[in-house]
Structure formats: structure tokens, C-alpha cells
C-alpha positions as CSV (number, residue, x, y, z in Angstrom):
1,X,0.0,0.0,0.0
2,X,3.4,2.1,-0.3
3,X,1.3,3.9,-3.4
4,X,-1.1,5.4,-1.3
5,X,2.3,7.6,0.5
6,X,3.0,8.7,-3.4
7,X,1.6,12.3,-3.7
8,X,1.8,11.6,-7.8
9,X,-1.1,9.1,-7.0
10,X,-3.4,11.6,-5.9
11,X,-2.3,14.6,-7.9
12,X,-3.1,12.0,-10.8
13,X,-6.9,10.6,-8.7
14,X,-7.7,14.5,-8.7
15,X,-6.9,15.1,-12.0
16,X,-8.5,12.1,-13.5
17,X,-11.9,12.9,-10.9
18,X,-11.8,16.4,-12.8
19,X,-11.4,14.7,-16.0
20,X,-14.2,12.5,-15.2
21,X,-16.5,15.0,-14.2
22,X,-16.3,17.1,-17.3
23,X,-16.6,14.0,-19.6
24,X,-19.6,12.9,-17.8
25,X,-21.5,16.0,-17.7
26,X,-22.7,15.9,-21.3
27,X,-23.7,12.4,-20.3
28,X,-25.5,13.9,-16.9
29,X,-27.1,16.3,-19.6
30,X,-28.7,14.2,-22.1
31,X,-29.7,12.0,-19.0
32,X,-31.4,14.8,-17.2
33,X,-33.7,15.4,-20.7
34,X,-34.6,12.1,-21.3
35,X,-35.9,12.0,-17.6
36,X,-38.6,14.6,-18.7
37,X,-39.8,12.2,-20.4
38,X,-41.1,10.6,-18.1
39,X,-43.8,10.7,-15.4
40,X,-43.3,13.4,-12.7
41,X,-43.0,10.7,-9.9
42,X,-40.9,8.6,-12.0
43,X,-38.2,11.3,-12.8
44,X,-36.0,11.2,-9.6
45,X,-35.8,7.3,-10.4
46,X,-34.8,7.4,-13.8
47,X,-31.6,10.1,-12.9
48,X,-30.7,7.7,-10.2
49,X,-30.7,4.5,-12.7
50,X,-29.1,5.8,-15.3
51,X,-26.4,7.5,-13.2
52,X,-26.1,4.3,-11.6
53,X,-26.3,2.6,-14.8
54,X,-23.3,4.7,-16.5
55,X,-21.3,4.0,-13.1
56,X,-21.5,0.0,-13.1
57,X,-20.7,0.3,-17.0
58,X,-17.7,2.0,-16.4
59,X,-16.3,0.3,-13.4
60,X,-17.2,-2.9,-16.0
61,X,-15.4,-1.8,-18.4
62,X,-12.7,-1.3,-16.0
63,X,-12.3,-4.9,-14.8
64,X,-12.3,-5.4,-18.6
65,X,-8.8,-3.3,-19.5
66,X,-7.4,-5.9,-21.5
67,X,-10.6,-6.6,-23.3
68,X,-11.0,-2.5,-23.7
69,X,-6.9,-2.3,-24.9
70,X,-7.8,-4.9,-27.9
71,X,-10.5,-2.8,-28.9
72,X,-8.2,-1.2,-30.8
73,X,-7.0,-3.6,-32.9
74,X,-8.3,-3.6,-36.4
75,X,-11.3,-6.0,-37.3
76,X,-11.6,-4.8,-41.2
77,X,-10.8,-2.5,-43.6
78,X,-13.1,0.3,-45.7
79,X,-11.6,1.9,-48.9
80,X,-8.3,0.7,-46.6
81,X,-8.9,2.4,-43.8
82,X,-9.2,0.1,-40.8
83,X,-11.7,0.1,-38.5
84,X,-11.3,-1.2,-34.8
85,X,-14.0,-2.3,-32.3
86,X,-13.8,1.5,-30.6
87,X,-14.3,3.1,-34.1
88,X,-17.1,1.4,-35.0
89,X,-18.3,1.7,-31.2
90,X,-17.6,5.7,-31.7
91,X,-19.4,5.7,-35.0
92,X,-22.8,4.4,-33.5
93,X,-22.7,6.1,-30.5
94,X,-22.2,9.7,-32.9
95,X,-24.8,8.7,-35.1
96,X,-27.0,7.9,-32.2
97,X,-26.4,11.7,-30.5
98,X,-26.5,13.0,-33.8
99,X,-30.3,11.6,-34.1
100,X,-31.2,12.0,-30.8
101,X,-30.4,15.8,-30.4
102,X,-31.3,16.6,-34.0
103,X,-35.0,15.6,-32.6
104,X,-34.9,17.2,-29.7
105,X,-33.9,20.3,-31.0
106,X,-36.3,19.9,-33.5
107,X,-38.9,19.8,-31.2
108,X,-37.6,22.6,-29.4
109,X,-36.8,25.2,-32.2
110,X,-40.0,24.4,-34.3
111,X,-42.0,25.2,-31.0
112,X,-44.4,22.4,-32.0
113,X,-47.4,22.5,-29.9
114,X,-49.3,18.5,-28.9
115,X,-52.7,18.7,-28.5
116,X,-53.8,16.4,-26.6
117,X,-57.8,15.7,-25.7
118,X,-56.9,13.6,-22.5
119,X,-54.2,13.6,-20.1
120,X,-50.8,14.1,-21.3
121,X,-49.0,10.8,-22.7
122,X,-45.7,10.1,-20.9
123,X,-43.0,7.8,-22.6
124,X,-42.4,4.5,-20.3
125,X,-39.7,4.2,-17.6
126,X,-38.1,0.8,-19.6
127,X,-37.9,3.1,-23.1
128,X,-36.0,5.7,-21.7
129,X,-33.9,3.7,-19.3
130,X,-32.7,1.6,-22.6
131,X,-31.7,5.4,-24.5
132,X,-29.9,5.6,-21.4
133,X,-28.2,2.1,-21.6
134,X,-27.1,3.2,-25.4
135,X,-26.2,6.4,-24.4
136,X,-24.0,5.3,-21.6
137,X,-22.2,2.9,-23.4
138,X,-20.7,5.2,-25.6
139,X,-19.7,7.4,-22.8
140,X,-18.4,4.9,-20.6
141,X,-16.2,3.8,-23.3
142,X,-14.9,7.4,-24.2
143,X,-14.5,8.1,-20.3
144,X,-12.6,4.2,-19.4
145,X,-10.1,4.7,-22.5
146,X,-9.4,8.2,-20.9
147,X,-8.7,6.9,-17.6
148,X,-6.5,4.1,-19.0
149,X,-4.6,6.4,-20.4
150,X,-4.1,8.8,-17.4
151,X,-2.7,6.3,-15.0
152,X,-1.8,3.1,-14.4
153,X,-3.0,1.5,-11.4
154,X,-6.5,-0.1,-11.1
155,X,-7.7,1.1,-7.7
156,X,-7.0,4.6,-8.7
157,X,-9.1,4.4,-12.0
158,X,-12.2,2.8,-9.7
159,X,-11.5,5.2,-6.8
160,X,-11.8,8.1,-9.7
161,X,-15.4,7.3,-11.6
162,X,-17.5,6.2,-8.1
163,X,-16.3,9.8,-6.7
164,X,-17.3,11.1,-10.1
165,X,-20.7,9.7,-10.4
166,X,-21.1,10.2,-6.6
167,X,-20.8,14.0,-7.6
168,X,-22.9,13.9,-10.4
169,X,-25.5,11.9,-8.7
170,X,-25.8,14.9,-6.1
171,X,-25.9,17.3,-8.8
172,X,-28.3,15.8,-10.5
173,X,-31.5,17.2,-9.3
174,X,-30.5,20.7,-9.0
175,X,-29.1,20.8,-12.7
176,X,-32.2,19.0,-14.1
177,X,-34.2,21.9,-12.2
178,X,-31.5,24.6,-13.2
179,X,-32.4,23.4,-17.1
180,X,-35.7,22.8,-17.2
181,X,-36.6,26.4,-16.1
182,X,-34.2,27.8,-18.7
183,X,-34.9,27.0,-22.1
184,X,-32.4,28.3,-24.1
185,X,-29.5,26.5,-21.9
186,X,-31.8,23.1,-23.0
187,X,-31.1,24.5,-26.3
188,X,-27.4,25.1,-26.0
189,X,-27.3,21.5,-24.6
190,X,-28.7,20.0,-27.2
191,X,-26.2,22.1,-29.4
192,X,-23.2,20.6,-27.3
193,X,-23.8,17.1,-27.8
194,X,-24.6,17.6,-31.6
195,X,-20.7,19.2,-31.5
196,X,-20.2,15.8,-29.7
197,X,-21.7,13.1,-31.6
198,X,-19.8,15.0,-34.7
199,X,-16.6,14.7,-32.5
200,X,-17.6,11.1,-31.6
201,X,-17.7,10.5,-35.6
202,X,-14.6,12.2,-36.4
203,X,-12.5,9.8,-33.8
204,X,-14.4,6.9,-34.9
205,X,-13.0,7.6,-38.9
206,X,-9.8,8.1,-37.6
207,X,-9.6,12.0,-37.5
208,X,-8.5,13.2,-34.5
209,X,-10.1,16.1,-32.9
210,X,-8.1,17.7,-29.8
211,X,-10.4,17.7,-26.3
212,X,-9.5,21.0,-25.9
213,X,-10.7,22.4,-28.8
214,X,-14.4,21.0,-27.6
215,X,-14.0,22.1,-24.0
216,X,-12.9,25.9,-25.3
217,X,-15.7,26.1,-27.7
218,X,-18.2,25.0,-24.7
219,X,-16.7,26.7,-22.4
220,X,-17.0,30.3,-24.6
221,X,-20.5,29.4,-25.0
222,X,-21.2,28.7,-21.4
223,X,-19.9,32.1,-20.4
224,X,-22.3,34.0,-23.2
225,X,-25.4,32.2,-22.3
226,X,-24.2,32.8,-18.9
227,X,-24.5,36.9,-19.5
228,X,-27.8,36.0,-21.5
229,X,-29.0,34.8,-18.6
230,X,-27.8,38.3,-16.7
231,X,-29.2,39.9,-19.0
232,X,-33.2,38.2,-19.2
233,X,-32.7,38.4,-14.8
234,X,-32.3,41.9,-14.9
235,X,-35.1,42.5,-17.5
236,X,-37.5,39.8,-15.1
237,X,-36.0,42.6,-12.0
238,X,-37.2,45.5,-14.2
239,X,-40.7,44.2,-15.1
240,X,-41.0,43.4,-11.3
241,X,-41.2,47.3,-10.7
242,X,-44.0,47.8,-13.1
243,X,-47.6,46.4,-11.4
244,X,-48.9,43.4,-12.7
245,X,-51.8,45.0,-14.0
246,X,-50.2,47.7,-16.2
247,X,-47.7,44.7,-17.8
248,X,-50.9,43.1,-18.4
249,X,-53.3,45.3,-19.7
250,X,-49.9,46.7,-22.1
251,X,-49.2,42.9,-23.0
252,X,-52.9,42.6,-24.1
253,X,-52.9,45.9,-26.1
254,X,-49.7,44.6,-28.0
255,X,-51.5,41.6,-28.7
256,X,-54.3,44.3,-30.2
257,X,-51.9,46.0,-32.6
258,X,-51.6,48.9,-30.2
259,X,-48.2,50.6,-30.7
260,X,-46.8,54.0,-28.7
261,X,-45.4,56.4,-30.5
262,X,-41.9,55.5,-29.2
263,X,-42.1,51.9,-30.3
264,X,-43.0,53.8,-34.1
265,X,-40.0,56.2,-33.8
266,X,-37.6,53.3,-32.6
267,X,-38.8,51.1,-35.5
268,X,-38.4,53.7,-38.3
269,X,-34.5,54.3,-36.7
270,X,-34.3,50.2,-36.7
271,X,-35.6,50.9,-40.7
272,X,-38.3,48.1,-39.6
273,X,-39.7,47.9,-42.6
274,X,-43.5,47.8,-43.1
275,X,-45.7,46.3,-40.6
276,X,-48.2,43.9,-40.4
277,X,-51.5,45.4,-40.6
278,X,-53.3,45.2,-37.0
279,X,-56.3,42.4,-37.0
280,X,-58.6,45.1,-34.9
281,X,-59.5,48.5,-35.4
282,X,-58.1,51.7,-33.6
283,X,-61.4,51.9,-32.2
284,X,-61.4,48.6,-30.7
285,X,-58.0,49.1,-29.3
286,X,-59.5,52.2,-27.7
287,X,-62.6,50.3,-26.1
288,X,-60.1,47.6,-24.7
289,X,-57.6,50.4,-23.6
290,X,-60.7,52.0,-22.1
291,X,-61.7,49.5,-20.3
292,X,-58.6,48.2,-19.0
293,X,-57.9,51.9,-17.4
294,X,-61.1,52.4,-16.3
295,X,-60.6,51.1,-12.7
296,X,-57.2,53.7,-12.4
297,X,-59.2,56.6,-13.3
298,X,-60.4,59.2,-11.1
299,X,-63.7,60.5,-11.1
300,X,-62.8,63.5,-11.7
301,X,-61.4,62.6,-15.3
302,X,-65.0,61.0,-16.0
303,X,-67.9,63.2,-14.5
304,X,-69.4,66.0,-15.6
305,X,-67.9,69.2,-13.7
306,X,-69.5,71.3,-11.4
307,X,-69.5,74.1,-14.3
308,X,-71.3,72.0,-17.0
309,X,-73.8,70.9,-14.8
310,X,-77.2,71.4,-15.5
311,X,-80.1,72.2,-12.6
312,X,-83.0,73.4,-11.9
313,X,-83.9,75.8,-9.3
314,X,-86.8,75.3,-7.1
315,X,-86.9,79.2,-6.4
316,X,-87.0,80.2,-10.3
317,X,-89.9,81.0,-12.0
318,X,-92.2,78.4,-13.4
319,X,-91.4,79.7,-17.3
320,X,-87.2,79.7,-16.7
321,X,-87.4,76.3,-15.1
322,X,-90.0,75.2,-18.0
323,X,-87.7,76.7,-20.5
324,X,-84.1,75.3,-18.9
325,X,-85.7,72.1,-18.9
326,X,-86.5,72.2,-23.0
327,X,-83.3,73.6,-23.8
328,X,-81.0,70.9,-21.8
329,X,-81.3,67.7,-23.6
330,X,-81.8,65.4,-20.2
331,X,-83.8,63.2,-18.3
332,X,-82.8,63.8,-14.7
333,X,-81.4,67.0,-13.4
334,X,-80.4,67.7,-9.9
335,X,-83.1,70.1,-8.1
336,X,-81.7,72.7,-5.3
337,X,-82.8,75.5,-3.4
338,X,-81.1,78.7,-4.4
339,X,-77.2,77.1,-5.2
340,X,-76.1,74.3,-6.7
341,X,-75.0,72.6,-3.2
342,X,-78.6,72.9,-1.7
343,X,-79.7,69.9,-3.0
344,X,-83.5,68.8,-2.8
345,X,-83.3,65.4,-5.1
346,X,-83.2,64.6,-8.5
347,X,-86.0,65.4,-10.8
348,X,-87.1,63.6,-14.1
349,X,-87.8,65.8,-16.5
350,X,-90.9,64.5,-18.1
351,X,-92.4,64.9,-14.3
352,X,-91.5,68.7,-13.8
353,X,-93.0,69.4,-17.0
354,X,-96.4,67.7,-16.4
355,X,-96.3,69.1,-12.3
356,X,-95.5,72.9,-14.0
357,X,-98.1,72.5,-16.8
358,X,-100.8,71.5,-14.1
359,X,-100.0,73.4,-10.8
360,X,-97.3,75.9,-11.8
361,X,-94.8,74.4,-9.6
362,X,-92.7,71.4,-9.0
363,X,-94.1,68.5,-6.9
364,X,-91.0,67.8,-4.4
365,X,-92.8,64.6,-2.9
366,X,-91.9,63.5,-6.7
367,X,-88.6,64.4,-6.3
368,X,-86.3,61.1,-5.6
369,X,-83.8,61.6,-3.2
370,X,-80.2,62.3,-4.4
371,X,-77.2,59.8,-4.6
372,X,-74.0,61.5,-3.0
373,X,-70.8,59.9,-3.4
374,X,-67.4,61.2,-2.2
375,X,-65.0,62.3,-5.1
376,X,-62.4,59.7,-3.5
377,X,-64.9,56.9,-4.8
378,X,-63.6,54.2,-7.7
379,X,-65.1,54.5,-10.7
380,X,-66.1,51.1,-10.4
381,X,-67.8,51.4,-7.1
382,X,-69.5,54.5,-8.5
383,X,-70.4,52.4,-11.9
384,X,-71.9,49.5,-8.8
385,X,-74.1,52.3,-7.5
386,X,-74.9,53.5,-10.8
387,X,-76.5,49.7,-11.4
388,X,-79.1,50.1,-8.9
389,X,-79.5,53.8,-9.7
390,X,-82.7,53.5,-12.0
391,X,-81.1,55.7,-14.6
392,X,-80.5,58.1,-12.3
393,X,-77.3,60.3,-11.8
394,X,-74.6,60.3,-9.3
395,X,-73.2,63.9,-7.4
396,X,-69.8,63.4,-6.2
397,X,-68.6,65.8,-3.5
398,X,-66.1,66.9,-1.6
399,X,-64.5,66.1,2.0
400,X,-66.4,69.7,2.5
401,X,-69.8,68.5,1.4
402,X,-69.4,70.9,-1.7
403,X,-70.9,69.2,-5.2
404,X,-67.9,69.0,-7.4
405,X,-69.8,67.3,-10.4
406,X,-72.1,64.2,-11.7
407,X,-71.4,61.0,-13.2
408,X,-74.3,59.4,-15.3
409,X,-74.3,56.0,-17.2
410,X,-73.4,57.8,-20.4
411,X,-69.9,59.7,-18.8
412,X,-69.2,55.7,-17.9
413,X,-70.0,54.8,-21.6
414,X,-67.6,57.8,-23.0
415,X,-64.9,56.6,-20.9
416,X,-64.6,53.4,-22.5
417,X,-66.0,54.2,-26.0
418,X,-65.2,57.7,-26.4
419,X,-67.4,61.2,-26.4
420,X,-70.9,60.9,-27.6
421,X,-71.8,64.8,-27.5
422,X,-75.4,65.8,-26.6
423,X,-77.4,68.2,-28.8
424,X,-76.2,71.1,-26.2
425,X,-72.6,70.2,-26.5
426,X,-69.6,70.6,-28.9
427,X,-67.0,67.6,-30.0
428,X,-64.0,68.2,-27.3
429,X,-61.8,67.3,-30.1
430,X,-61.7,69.0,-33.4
431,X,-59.4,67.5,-36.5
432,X,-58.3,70.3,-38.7
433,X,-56.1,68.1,-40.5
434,X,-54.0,64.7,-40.8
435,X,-51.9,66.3,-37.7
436,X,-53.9,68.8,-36.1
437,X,-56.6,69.0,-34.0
438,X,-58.2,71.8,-32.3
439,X,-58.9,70.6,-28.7
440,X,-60.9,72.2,-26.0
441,X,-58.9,72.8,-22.1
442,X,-61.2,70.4,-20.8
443,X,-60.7,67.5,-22.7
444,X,-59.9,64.2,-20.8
445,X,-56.5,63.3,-21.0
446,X,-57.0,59.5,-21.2
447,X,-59.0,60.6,-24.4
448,X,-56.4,62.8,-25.5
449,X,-53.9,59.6,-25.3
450,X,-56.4,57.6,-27.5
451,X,-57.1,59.9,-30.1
452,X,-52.7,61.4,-30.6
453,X,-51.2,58.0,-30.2
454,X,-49.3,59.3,-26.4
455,X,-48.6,57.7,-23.7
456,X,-47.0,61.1,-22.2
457,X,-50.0,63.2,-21.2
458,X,-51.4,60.6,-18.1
459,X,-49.6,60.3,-15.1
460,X,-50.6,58.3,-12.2
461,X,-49.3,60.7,-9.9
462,X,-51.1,63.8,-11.2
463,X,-53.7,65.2,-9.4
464,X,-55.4,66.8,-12.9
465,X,-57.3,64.8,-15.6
466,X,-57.7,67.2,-18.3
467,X,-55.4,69.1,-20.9
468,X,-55.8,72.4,-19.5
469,X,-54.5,71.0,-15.9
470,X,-51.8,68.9,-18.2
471,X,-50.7,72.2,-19.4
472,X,-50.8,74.5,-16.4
473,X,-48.6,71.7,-14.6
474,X,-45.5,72.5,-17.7
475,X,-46.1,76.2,-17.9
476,X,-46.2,76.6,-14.0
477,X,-48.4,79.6,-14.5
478,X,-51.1,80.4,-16.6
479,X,-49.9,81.2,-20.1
480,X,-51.0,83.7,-22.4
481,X,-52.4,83.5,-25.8
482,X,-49.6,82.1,-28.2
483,X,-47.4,80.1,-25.8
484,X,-46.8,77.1,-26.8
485,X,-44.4,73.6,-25.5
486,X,-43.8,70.2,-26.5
487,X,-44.6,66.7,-25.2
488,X,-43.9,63.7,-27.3
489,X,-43.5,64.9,-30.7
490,X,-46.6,66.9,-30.1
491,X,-47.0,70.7,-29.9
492,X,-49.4,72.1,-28.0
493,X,-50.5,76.4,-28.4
494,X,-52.7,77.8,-26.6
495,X,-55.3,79.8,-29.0
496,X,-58.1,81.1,-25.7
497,X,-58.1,81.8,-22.4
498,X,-60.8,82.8,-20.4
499,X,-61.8,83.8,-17.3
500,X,-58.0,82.3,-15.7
501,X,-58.8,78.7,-17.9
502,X,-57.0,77.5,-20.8
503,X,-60.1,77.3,-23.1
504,X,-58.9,75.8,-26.7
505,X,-55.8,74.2,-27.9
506,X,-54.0,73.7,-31.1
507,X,-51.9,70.1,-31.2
508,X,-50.2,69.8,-34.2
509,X,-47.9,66.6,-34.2
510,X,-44.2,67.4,-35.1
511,X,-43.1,65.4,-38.0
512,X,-39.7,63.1,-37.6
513,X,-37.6,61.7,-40.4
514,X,-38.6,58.4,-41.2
515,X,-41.3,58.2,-38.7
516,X,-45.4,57.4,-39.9
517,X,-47.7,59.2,-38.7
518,X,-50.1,56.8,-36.6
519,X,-53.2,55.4,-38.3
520,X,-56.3,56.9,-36.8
């Protein structure tokens, strides 16, 4: 046992454990795919039989070295080149990796989808196990030639594949984890034993292929898929920041055709090339869009502001409140005493007219009593109330009790779909041309977005919701006829002002090299 003293003995068991390792993983590799194949409950087993497979094969082999050494001798001759037992054992066992990872990556690259109308159709544990017989045969034979060449002694050579396999038994699990939830390394698998089964072939015709030359060329592309995978970590970080909903609801309006006016501009730099024509309709986008945002709206971006709304005073003659009635195209109005915030109830208009046309007055035991909500309120809890309203409107207040607006069915409707102007009002929006548009101050932003193709005018931080408050937030003050700024290749003039409110707008879009305008 004087060998065991001999520190060249276990310089050359360390080596030859290293050497051992690194020929085996491609084996450990192709073993951890073919495992998949499997039932779930059945995976575990068919790693630990085929690892244990490839380790009695090789410790076989071992006890065989004489048997293995004539291996080499020539057994017959092709166009006079001889061909040995190990050839023709290379030969098969490349054309089998060659086939094998041709397939897989086949199935792989060509995405192909297997519908199934039952349960999912596993291969058998005895079909798999025999791939792996085949498959460690030809590495066993590759790996025992390799140790018969390192050293010399026999104990060494068994002492160096069981602590081998013994490693790659433990690491089994965690790298058949590591490479099933990473695709692309499956892919650049499949790639390395292709490289190997070609290798495999080369040896078994005689042409020699240096180790090293495999090893750099796997280990270069280990290190760049190893920065790929930086790379798709630090995007998966990044997305982490955004709220689910919002990479949802963009994911879905990708899926739509909908495209930012950045993703445009970077695509006519990238000289993209035409696009494929979207499958749905701007307006359809919008509708999705609009009802996607809908819950991250604030009521103030969807009701009807103190200042357009509508009412009829209990204290007014009978003729003005006939004749504000005929002149508003509505069919509830709110009904106070003296000011807007001295709310009675809401009124239906066919009713005033009738109690006005027989007694001269409204009938306030008619009158239903009004819905308050708080401005803080969701749109979706104020579109729940809205329900079980009756067609009936909605006041929002203030924390001071002070009416700050109404939201009816319709403002829900216009949110989603867009305006739908009564007779009494004008279009918020007018288009003077293919990149212009004259827009009034009070024109929802989440609008605006739809109809100019921005994703720069809503922020969910600001506490305004239309164009006037989007421009009084750049200018800092309030501007004067003429000024003008621009946000996202748009320009935006002021063209009125009155009474200390940005009235009307022009937007005219600033044209960039190379960049469409968006289809409308």
C-alpha cells in the first residue's frame, strides 16, 4: 500500500476525478432530458438508474482493460482504412447523438405545440432507461479509454469514476431543475452534444479532434449564455417594478396592434420595414384600452364638472325652469334650493314638465332623493351604485360637502368608447387636418392619449385629468395666448383663455424623419 504515500497518485486521482466529471456531464445532460420524459413521480428514479447505470458500465469496463486495450485492434478495412471495435463503437454512439439531439432540437426550435384531448402521454420508464443504456455505453467507453490512459494503477481508476458519479449523482437534481426552467440553456445542450456526436464521428474515422478544442468552444458558450442569462434576470427585476396590471393590460394591447409612438419612432431608426397590418380597429383598441384603465381613473377625469352641470332651481320662476328644462337635452337634473350645493333630489324631467303644466310648480314629494358619493370613490364602485340607480345620476362631492360634479351612465360609456356629444354640446376634439386638432382645455387626458397616439399626457401621480390641468402643470403659470411647449413629438399652443382657464388648444404633431404618422 506504499502507493497510497505517493503524492503523484493523488495529484493524478484528482486530475483524472476532474477529467471525469467534465466527460460525464454531457452524459449527466442528455440524462437529465430524457428523464422529462417521463412521469413526474418517476423522474427522480430514472436520474438515479441511469447514473447508476453509467457508473457500473464504467467500473465494468474497468475490470475489462485488457478486453477494452484490444478494442483497438483492427477488425476490417473500408476503402483501406481500418476500422477497430472502438471506431465502429464511436461511429454508432455519434450517429445515435446525432439523431437524438437533432430531434430534440427539432422539437424545441419548431416550438411544436401536442394537443392532446386527454391527459398528457408520458413515454415508459423501460424506453428511456434503454436510451440511457445506449447512451452510456458510448460514454463509458470514451471516459474508461481516458482513464486508461491517465494512470496506471487499477484502484486509482475505480476510486476516480465512483467519486465522479457520486458528484454527479448529487448534482443531478438541482441541474435538471437549473435546465428545465431555462430553455435556451436546454437548447445550447442540445447544441453541445450535436458538437459531440460530430466529434464522436470524427474519432471513430480516424480524424483526430483535440479535447481542448471541444471544452474551449463549450466553455466560450457557457460564459455567453451565462450573461444571457444576466441579462433576461435583470429585465424579469425591471418588469418586477411595473404592477402586474399595467404589464398586463400593455401585454394585451400589443397583442391588439396597439403601438406608442416610441415603439413607431424606434422602428423607423431600426428601418423596420412595413408592418403587419393590426387584425382590430383603432377603435377597438381604444374600447379595450378604455376599459382596462377604467378602474385607475379618477372620477374627476370621468364626471361631468361642477360648471357644465345642468339644474334646476326650485326658487326660479315656473317659465325659466320650463324653459331650462326644454333647452338641456336630459332626463334627470339635480333640483336645489337657491345654489347648486342645496340639493333637494333629483327630478325627471318629463315629471317637472307635467307638475309645471298643471300646478305651476314642481311637486318635491316627486322628487327622488339624491345619490352623494365622495370624489375619492372608484369609478367602479361609482359604476356598482350606478347599477341600482334606476337611470339616475350620481353627485360626487367633496370632503367639505361641496358638489364638485355628476357622473351618469353615459360619462361611464364615454370613458370606454369615447365622447358621444349631446345636442347642447360641442365635439371636445376637433381634427383640422391629418396632424392637427383643435382641442378644447377640458378634454380628458385618457381621451387625448387615444385619439394622438401618447402615452405622455397621463400620469398616475397627477392630481389633474384634463389638458388644461396637463398644461398649467408644464407652464407653472397660466400662459398667455400664443405660448406654446412640446410633449412627445406633439405641440401644444394655446389659442383662448378665459376667465383664468385655458379654453382651446392647437396640437399639431411634429413630424420626424422616417417616422409614420399613426393610423387613426
Amino acid at each position: 500500500m506504499e502507493w497510497l504515500s505517493d503524492p503523484n497518485i493523488w495529484v493524478g486521482l484528482l486530475t483524472l476525478v476532474v477529467l471525469e466529471i467534465v466527460l460525464g456531464i454531457d452524459n449527466l445532460i442528455f440524462i437529465a432530458i430524457l428523464a422529462e420524459k417521463v412521469p413526474p413521480h418517476q423522474r427522480d428514479k430514472a436520474r438515479l438508474i441511469g447514473l447508476t447505470l453509467a457508473m457500473l458500465m464504467r467500473l465494468g469496463l474497468l475490470t475489462m482493460i485488457s478486453w477494452v486495450v484490444t478494442l483497438t485492434e483492427p477488425l476490417f478495412a473500408v476503402m483501406g482504412k481500418a476500422i477497430s471495435g472502438r471506431d465502429l463503437i464511436l461511429l454508432l454512439g455519434g450517429v445515435f447523438l446525432l439523431f437524438k439531439a437533432t430531434m430534440e432540437l427539432h422539437e424545441r426550435v419548431e416550438g411544436k405545440i401536442h394537443v392532446q384531448s386527454g391527459p398528457r402521454v408520458y413515454a415508459s420508464l423501460g424506453a428511456v432507461i434503454a436510451q440511457i443504456i445506449v447512451l452510456d455505453a458510448v460514454f463509458s467507453l470514451d471516459s474508461v479509454i481516458t482513464a486508461v490512459g491517465m494512470v496506471d494503477q487499477l484502484g486509482v481508476m475505480v476510486a476516480a469514476v465512483i467519486i465522479s458519479m457520486a458528484v454527479m449523482i448529487t448534482a443531478s437534481k438541482p441541474l435538471t431543475r437549473f435546465v428545465n426552467l431555462h430553455p435556451t440553456v436546454v437548447v445550447l445542450c442540445l447544441s453541445f452534444l450535436l458538437m459531440i456526436g460530430l466529434s464522436l464521428m470524427a474519432e471513430g474515422l480516424g480524424f483526430h479532434i483535440p479535447k481542448g478544442y471541444l471544452y474551449a468552444a463549450i466553455g466560450f458558450s457557457v460564459v455567453i449564455e451565462f450573461f444571457n442569462q444576466l441579462v433576461q434576470k435583470n429585465f424579469a427585476k425591471r418588469d418586477a417594478h411595473v404592477p402586474l396590471r399595467e404589464r398586463t393590460a400593455g401585454a394585451v394591447l400589443r397583442l391588439l396592434g396597439n403601438r406608442s409612438r416610441a415603439e413607431i419612432r424606434q422602428d423607423a431608426d431600426g428601418d423596420a420595414g412595413a408592418q403587419e397590418p393590426s387584425a382590430f380597429d383603432s377603435e377597438e383598441r381604444n374600447m379595450v384600452s378604455g376599459v382596462l384603465s377604467l378602474s385607475r381613473r379618477s372620477i374627476r377625469s370621468v364626471m361631468t364638472t361642477r360648471s357644465d352641470v345642468t339644474w334646476i332651481d326650485v326658487q326660479a320662476s315656473p317659465e325659466a325652469i320650463r324653459q331650462r328644462i326644454l333647452e338641456t337635452p336630459h332626463s334627470f337634473f339635480p333640483v336645489c334650493r337657491g345654489q347648486l350645493d342645496e340639493i333637494i333630489g333629483v327630478g325627471r324631467a318629463k315629471e317637472m314638465i307635467a307638475d309645471l303644466a298643471t300646478t305651476g310648480a314642481i311637486d318635491l314629494t316627486r322628487v327622488r332623493p339624491a345619490i352623494i358619493m365622495p370624489e375619492t370613490a372608484g369609478v367602479l364602485r361609482i359604476m356598482e351604485t350606478l347599477k341600482h340607480a334606476q337611470g339616475q345620476l350620481v353627485l360626487i362631492a367633496d370632503e367639505y360637502g361641496t358638489i364638485q360634479g355628476l357622473v351618469t351612465p353615459i360619462d361611464i360609456l364615454e370613458a370606454i368608447a369615447g365622447e358621444f356629444p349631446d345636442e347642447d354640446e360641442q365635439s371636445v376634439v376637433e381634427v383640422l387636418g391629418g396632424d392637427q386638432w383643435k382641442i378644447d382645455g377640458s378634454a380628458d387626458l385618457h381621451y387625448l392619449q387615444q385619439v394622438l397616439h401618447s402615452d405622455a399626457l397621463v400620469s398616475p401621480d397627477a392630481d389633474y385629468s384634463s389638458l388644461a390641468g396637463f398644461l398649467l402643470e408644464r407652464f407653472n403659470t397660466l400662459p398667455v395666448v400664443g405660448d406654446s411647449l412640446e410633449v412627445d413629438d406633439l405641440r401644444f399652443e394655446v389659442l383662448t383663455v378665459l376667465e383664468r382657464r385655458i379654453a382651446t388648444v392647437l396640437v399639431t404633431r411634429v413630424p420626424l424623419p422616417g417616422v409614420p404618422a399613426p393610423s387613426v
